[in-house]
C-alpha positions as a Python dict, from the first residue, in 0.01 Angstrom:
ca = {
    (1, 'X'): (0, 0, 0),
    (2, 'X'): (266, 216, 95),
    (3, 'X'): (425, 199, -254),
    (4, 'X'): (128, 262, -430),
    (5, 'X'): (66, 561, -253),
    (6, 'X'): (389, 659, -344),
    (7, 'X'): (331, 589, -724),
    (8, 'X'): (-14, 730, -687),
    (9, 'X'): (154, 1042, -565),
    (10, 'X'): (416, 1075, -831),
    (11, 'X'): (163, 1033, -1062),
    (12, 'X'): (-50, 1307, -946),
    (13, 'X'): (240, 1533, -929),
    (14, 'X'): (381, 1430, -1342),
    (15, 'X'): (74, 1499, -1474),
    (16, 'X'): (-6, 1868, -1227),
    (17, 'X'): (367, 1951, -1424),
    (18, 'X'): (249, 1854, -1740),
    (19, 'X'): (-63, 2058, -1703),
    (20, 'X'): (102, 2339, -1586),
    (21, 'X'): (362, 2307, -1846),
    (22, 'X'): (58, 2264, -2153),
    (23, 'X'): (-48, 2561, -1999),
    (24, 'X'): (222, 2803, -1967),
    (25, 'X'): (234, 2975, -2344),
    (26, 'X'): (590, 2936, -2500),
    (27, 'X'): (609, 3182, -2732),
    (28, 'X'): (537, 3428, -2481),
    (29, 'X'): (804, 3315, -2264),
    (30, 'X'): (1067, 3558, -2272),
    (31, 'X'): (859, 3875, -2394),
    (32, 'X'): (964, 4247, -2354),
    (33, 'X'): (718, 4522, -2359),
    (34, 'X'): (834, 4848, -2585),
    (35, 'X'): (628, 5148, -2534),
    (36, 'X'): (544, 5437, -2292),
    (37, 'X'): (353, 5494, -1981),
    (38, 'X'): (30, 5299, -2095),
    (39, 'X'): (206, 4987, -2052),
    (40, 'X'): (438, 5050, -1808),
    (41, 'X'): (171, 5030, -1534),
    (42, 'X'): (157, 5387, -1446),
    (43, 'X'): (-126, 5560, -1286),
    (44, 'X'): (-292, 5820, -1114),
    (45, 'X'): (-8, 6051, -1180),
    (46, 'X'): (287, 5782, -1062),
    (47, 'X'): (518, 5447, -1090),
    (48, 'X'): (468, 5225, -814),
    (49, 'X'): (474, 4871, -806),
    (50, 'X'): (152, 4835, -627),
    (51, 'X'): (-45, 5137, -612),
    (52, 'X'): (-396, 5251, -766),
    (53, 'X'): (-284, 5113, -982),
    (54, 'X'): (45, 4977, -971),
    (55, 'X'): (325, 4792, -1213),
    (56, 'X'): (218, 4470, -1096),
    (57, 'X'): (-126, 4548, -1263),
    (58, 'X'): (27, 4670, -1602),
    (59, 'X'): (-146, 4534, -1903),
    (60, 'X'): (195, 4344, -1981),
    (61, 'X'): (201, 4213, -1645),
    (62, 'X'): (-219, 4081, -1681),
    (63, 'X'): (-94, 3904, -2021),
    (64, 'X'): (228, 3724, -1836),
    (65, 'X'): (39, 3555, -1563),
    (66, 'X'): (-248, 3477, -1813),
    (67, 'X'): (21, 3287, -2031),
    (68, 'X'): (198, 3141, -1731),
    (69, 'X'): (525, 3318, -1775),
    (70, 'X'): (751, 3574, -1616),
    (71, 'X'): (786, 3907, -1720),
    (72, 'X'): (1047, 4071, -1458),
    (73, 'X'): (938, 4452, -1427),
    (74, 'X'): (1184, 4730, -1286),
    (75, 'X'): (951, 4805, -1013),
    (76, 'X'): (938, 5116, -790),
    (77, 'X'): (917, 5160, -416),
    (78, 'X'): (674, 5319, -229),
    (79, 'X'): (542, 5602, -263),
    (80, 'X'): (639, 5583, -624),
    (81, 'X'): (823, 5823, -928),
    (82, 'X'): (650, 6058, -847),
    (83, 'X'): (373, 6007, -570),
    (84, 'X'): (57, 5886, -720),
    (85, 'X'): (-268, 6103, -689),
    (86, 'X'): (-549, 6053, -404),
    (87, 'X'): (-850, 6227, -278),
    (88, 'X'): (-797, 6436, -13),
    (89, 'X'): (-1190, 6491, 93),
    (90, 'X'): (-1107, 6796, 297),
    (91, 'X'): (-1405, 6904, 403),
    (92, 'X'): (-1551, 6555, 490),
    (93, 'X'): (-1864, 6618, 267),
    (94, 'X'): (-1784, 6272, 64),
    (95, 'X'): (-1801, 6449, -296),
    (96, 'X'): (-1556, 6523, -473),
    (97, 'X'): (-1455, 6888, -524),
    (98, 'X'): (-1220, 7137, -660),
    (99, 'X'): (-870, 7075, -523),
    (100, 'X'): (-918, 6728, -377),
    (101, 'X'): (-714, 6539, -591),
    (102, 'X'): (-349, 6536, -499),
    (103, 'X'): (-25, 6399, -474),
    (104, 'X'): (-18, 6315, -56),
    (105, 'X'): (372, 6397, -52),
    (106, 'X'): (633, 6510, -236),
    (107, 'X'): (926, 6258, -159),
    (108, 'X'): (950, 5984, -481),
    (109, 'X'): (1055, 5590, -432),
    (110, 'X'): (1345, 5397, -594),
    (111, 'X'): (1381, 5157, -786),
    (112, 'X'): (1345, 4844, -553),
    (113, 'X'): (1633, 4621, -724),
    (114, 'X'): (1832, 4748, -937),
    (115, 'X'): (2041, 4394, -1005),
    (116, 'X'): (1755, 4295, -1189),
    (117, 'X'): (1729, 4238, -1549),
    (118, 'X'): (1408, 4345, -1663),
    (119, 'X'): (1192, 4283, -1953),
    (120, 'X'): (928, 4564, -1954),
    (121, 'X'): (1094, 4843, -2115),
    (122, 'X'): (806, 5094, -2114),
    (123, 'X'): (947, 5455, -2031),
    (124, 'X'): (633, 5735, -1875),
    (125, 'X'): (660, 6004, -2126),
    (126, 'X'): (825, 5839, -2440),
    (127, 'X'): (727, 5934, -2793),
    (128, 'X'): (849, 5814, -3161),
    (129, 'X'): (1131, 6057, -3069),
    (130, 'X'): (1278, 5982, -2798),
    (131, 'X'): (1274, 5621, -2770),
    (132, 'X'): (1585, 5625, -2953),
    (133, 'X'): (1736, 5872, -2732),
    (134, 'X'): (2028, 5710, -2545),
    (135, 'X'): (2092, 5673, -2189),
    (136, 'X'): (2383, 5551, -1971),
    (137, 'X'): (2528, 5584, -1623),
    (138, 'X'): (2790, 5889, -1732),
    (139, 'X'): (2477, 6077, -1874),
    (140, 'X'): (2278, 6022, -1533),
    (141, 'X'): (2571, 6086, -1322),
    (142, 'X'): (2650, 6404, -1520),
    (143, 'X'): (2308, 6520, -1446),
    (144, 'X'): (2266, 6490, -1070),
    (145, 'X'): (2622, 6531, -995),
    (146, 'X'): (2654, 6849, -1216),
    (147, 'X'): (2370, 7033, -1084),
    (148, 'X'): (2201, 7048, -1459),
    (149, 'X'): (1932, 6753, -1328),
    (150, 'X'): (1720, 6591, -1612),
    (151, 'X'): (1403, 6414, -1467),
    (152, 'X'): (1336, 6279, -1758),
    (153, 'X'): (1688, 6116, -1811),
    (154, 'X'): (1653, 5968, -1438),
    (155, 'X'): (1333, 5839, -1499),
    (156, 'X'): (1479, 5642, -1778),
    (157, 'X'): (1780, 5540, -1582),
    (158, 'X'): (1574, 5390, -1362),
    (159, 'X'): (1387, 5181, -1552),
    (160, 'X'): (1595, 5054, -1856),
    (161, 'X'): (1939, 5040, -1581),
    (162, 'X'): (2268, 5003, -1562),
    (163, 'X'): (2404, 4810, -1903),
    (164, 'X'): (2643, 4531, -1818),
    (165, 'X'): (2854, 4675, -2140),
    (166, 'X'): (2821, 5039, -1987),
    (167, 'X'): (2726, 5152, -2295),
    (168, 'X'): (2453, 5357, -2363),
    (169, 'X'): (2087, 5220, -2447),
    (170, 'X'): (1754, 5307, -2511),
    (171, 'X'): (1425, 5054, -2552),
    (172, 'X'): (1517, 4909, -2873),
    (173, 'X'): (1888, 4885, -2830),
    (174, 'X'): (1853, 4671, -2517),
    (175, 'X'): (1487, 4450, -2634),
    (176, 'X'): (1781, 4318, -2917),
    (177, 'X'): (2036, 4260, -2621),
    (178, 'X'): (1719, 4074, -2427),
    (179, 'X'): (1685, 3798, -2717),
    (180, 'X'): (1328, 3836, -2636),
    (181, 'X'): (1080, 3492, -2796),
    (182, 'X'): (791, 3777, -2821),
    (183, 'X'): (731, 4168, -2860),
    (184, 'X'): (472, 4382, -2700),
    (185, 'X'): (528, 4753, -2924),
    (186, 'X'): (269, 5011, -2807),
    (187, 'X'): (407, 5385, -2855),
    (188, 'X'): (294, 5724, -3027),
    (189, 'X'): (40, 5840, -2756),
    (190, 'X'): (264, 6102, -2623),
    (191, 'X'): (300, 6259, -2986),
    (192, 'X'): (-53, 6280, -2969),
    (193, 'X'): (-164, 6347, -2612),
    (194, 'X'): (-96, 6762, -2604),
    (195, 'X'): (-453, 6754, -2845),
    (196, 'X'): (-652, 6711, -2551),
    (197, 'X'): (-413, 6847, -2269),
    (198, 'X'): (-367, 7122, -2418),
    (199, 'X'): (-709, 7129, -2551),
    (200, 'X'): (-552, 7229, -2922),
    (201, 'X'): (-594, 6978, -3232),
    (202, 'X'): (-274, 7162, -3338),
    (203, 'X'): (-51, 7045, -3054),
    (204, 'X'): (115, 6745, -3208),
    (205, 'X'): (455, 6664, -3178),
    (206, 'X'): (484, 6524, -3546),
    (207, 'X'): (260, 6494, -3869),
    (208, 'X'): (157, 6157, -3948),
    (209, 'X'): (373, 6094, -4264),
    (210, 'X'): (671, 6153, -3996),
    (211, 'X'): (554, 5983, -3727),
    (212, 'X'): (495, 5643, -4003),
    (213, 'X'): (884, 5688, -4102),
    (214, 'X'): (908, 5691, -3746),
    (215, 'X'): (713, 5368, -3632),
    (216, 'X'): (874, 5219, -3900),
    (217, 'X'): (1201, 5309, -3764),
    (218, 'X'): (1103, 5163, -3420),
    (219, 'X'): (975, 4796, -3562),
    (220, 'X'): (1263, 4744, -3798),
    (221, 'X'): (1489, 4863, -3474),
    (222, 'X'): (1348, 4565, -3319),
    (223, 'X'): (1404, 4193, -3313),
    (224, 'X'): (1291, 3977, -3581),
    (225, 'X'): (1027, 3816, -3323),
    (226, 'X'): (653, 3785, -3351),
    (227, 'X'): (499, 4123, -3262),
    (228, 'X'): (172, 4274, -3111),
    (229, 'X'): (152, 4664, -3145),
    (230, 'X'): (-129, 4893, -3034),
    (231, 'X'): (-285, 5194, -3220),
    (232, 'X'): (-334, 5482, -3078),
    (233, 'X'): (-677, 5556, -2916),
    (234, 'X'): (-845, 5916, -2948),
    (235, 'X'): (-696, 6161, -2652),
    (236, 'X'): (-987, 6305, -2631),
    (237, 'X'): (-1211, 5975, -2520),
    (238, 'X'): (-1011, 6021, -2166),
    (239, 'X'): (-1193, 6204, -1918),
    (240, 'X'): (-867, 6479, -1836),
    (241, 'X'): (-1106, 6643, -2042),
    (242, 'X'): (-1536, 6719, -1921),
    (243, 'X'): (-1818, 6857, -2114),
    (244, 'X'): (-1893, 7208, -2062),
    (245, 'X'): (-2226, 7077, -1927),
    (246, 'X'): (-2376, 7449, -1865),
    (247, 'X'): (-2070, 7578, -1640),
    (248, 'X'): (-1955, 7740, -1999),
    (249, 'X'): (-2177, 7877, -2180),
    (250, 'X'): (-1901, 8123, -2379),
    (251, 'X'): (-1561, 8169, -2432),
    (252, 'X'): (-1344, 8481, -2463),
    (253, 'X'): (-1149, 8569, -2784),
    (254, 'X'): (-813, 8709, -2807),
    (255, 'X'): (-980, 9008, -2939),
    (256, 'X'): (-1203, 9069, -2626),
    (257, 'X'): (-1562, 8905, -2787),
    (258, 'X'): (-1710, 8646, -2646),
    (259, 'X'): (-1839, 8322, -2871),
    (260, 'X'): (-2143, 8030, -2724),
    (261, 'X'): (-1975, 7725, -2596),
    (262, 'X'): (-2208, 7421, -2668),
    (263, 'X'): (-2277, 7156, -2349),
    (264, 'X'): (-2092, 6917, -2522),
    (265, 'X'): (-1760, 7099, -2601),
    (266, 'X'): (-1452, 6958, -2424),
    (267, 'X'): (-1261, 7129, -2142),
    (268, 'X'): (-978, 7071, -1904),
    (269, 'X'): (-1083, 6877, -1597),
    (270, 'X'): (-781, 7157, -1469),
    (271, 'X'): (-872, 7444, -1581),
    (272, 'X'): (-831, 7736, -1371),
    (273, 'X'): (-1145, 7815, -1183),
    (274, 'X'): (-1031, 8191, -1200),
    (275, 'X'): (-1101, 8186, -1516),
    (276, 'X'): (-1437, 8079, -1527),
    (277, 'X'): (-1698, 8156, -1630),
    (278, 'X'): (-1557, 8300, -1947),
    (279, 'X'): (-1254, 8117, -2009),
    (280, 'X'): (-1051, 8183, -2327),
    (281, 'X'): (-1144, 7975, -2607),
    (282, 'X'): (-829, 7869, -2692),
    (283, 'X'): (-950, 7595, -2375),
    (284, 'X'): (-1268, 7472, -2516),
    (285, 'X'): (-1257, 7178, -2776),
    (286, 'X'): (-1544, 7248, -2984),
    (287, 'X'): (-1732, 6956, -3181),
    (288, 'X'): (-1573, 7052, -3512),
    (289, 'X'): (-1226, 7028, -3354),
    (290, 'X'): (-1305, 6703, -3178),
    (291, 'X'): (-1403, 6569, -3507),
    (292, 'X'): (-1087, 6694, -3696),
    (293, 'X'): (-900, 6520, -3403),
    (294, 'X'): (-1028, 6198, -3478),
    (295, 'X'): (-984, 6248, -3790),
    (296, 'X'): (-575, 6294, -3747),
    (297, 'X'): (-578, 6022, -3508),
    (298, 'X'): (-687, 5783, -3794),
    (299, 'X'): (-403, 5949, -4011),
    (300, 'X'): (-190, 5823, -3755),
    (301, 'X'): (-321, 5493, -3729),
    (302, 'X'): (-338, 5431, -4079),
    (303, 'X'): (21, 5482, -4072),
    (304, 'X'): (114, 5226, -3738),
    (305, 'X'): (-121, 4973, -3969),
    (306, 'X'): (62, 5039, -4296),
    (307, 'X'): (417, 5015, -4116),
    (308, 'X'): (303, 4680, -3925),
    (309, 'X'): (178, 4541, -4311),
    (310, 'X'): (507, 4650, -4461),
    (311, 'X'): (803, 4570, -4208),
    (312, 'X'): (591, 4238, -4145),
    (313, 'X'): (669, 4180, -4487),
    (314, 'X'): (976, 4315, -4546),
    (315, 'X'): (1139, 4148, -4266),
    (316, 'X'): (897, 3797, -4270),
    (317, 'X'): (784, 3860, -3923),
    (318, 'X'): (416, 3737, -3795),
    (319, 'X'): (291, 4067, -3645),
    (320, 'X'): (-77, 4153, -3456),
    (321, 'X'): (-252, 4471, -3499),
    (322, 'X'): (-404, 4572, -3164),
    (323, 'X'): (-708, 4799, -3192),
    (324, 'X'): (-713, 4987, -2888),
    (325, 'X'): (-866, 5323, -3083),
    (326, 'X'): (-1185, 5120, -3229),
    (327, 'X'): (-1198, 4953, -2862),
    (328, 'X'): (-1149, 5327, -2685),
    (329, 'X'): (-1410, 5427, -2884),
    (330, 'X'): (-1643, 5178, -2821),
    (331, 'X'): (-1582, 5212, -2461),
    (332, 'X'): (-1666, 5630, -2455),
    (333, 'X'): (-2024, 5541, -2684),
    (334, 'X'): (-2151, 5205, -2479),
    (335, 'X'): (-1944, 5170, -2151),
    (336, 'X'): (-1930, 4823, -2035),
    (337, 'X'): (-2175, 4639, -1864),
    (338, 'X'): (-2019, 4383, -1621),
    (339, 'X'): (-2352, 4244, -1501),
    (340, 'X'): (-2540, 4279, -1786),
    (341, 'X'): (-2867, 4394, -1658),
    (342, 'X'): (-2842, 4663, -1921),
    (343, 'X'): (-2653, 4937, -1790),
    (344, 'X'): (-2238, 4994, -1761),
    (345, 'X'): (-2074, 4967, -1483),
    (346, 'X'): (-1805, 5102, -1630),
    (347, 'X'): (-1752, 5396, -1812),
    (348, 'X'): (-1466, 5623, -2018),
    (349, 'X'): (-1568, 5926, -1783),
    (350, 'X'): (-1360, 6058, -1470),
    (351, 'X'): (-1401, 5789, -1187),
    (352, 'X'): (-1602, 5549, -1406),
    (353, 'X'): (-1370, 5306, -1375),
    (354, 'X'): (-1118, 5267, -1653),
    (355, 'X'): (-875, 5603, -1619),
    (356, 'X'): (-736, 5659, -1288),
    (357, 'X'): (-724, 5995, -1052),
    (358, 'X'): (-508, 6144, -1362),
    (359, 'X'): (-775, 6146, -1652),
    (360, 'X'): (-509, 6018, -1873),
    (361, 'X'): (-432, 5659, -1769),
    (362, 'X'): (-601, 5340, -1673),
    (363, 'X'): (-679, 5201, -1331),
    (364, 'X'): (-622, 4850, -1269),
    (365, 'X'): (-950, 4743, -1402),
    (366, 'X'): (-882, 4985, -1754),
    (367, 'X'): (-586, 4777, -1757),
    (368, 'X'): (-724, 4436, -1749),
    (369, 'X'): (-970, 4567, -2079),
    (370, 'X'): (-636, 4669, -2251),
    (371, 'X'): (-446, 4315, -2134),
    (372, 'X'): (-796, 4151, -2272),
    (373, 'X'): (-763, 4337, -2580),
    (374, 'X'): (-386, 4211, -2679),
    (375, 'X'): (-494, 3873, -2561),
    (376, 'X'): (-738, 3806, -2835),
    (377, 'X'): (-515, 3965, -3088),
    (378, 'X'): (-280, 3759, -3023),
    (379, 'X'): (-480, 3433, -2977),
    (380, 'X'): (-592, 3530, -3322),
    (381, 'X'): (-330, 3600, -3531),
    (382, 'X'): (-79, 3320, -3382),
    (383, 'X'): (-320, 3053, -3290),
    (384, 'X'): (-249, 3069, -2892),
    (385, 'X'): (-527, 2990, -2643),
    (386, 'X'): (-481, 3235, -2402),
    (387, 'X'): (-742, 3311, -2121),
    (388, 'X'): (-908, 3643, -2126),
    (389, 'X'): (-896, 3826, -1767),
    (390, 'X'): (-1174, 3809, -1576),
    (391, 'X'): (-1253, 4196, -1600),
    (392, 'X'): (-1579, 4165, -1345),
    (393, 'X'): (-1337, 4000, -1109),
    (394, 'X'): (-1025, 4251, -1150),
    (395, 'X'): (-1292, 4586, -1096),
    (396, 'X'): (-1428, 4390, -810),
    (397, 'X'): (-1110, 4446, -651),
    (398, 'X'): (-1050, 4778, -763),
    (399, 'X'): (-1135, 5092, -531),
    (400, 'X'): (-1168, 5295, -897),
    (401, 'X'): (-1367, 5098, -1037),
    (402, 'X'): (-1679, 5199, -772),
    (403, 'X'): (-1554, 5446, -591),
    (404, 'X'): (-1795, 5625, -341),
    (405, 'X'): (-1695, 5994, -505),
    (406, 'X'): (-1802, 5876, -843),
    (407, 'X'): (-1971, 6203, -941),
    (408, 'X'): (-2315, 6220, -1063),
    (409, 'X'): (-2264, 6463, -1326),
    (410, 'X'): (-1870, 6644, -1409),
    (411, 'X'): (-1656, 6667, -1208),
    (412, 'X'): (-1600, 7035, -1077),
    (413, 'X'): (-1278, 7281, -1283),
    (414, 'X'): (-940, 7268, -1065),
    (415, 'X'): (-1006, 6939, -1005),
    (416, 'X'): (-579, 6881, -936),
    (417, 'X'): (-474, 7022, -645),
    (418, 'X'): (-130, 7030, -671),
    (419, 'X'): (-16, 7131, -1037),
    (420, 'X'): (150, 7474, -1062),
    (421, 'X'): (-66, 7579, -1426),
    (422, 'X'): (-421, 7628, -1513),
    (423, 'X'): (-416, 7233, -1670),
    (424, 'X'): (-255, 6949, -1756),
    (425, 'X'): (-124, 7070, -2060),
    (426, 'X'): (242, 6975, -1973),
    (427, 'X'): (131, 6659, -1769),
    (428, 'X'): (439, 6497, -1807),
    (429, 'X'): (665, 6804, -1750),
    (430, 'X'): (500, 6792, -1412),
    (431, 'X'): (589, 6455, -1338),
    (432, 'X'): (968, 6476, -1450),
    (433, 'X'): (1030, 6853, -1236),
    (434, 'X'): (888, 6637, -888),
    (435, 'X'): (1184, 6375, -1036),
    (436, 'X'): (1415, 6635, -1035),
    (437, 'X'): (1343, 6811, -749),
    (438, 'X'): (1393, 6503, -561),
    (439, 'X'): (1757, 6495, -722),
    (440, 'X'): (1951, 6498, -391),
    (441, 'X'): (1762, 6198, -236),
    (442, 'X'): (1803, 6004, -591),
    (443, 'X'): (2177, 6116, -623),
    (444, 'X'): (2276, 5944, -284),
    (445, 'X'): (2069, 5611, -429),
    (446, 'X'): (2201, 5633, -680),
    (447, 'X'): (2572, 5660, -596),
    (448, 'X'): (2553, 5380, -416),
    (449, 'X'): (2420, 5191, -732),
    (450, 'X'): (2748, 5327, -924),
    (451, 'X'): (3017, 5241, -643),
    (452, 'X'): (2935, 4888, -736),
    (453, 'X'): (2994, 4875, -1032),
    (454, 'X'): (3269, 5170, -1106),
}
């Protein structure tokens, strides 16, 4: 009896391997993530690993564990790079109002091991242009040391690290020196971003012929490794912009006239209350110039689908187009509805559970949608049987996702407590000058990260 048991056992414990192992998805096993903020896990204004949300609920990070495999992330401390956004209810009245959104410190976190190779390469703030911007250890130490600091650089630093060739890198340069098996590419929302933040369909970093030579650039940069990349969804679908709802009812001119502002037209969730009722109408995002931002936006993604057609030719690479801009959209017109008794649950607008406290990123449950969204792009175009997240289960978990200051209607103008302008127009500005102003406590960290190894 005793021996059976014992065969019985090993039995059991072969065939829980084998499972596991049938399970776990190989091409996916050593995949690196190329892209910017939206899949580095940042929200609510920060980089934490586990926050509101945090790296550890990254849409990269939702895909790993659904495939069974590791993706090592370059994870920040508490209370993150920068602080991440809260509500401050001030006055106890358990509504949300102007001012009670805000960073609840000013110190920033490390990165919590910085031995660690990672594979999630995703840099806050990155665009076509900069993600082949260089950086290395002289650069960084040049910057804190020399009194010029560069948030921007540091944040960087952090998260691609110290080569072990102490050369220089950038995202591509090191996803060749990972050898990854599998490429997650999602990048170009910063060139489009300053449309809505700065409430100007004008305020692109690039056209969209440059921005395709661009993307092309970036893919052929890459390894010759089966690919998903994302499109890039409408800025103005995220709720850092509100409806003028009645607040506005007319804008100033430069010339001193005033003009109607429609209940529908777009705002800053930001904007300076001083400036209200009449604000200039250089902040208001009319319907015509909402419209003529979509249309640009599918300029730009019929470029990132011609370059992923061509250099998946060109270089006889299997890649996946990701539709997160037809998904985005869907999301803003229908919501979704978790329970399905006929009305969403969730929603594109501020606190409705897919952006976080920022108006700009997702929360953990937005996430999960996104991770869902590769997923069957993936399962589709290579054949893999991935699971889909359970997206009820993930929001049932998630503070954002039913928050008791959920407003009724808009959220009130000045919403941020903390930023020194009338909006968000330089959102990422912001978050690199709290980097930099942190420089001494980072310098000393970071010393100590280049005594061992120079």
């Amino acid at each position: 009896m005793k021996t059976l048991s014992t065969c019985l056992l090993a039995a059991v414990v072969v065939f829980a391997t084998t499972t596991a192992d049938a399970a776990r998805v190989k091409r996916l096993r050593r995949m690196v993530v190329v892209g910017d903020s939206l899949l580095s896990g940042f929200g609510s204004g920060g980089l934490v690993a586990k926050g509101r949300p945090g790296q550890i609920d990254s849409a990269p990070a939702f895909i790993a564990r659904r495939a069974r495999v590791a993706l090592p992330q370059p994870l920040m401390s508490s209370p993150g790079v920068p602080a991440q956004y809260v509500i401050v209810d001030a006055n106890r009245n358990g509504v949300l109002d102007r001012g009670e959104v805000r960073r609840p410190t000013s110190s920033v976190g490390f990165r919590s091991d910085t031995d660690q190779r990672v594979r999630n390469l995703a840099v806050p703030g990155e665009d076509s242009a900069s993600v082949f911007e260089t950086v290395s250890a002289a650069d960084v130490a040049g910057s804190i040391f020399g009194g010029n600091v560069d948030g921007r650089q540091i944040l960087k630093f952090l998260i691609l690290g110290i080569p072990s060739h102490g050369d220089s890198v950038s995202q591509p340069s090191l996803a060749r020196d990972l050898h990854p098996s599998f490429l997650l590419v999602w990048l170009g929302n910063n060139d489009v971003l300053p449309m809505a933040t700065e409430t100007n369909p004008d305020a692109t970093t690039v056209g969209a012929t440059e921005f395709g030579s661009r993307f092309r650039r970036l893919l052929n940069a890459l390894p010759a490794v089966g690919m998903a990349v994302a499109n890039l969804p409408d800025p103005t679908r995220a709720p850092v912009l509100r409806r003028a709802a009645g607040e506005v009812t007319a804008c100033r001119m430069p010339n001193g006239q005033t003009q109607p502002v429609a209940a529908d037209d777009l705002l800053s969730i930001d904007l300076d209350p001083q400036s209200l009722p009449t604000p200039p109408c250089g902040k208001v995002l009319d319907s015509a110039e909402q419209a003529f931002i979509h249309t640009k936006i599918a300029a730009y993604n019929a470029e990132v689908a011609a370059a992923v057609t061509d250099v998946g030719q060109s270089r006889g690479i299997n890649i996946a187009l990701v539709d997160v801009a037809g998904a985005v959209d869907d999301l803003a017109a229908h919501g979704v509805d978790l329970d399905n008794n006929g009305t969403p649950d969730l929603t594109t607008r501020y606190l409705g559970g897919i952006f976080s406290l920022d108006g700009v990123h997702p929360t953990r449950t937005g996430q999960a949608l996104i991770a869902n969204l590769f997923i069957d792009a993936i399962n589709t175009r290579f054949g893999e049987q991935i699971p889909r997240v359970d997206v009820a289960r993930v929001a049932s978990r998630d503070r954002l996702a039913h928050s008791r200051f959920r407003p009724s209607g808009e959220v009130p103008f000045g919403l941020i407590g903390d930023t020194e302008n009338d909006d968000l127009a330089s959102f990422f500005d912001d978050v690199f000058g709290r980097i930099a102003d942190q420089a001494s406590s980072l310098g000393r960290r970071i010393r100590r990260i280049f005594n061992r190894f120079f």
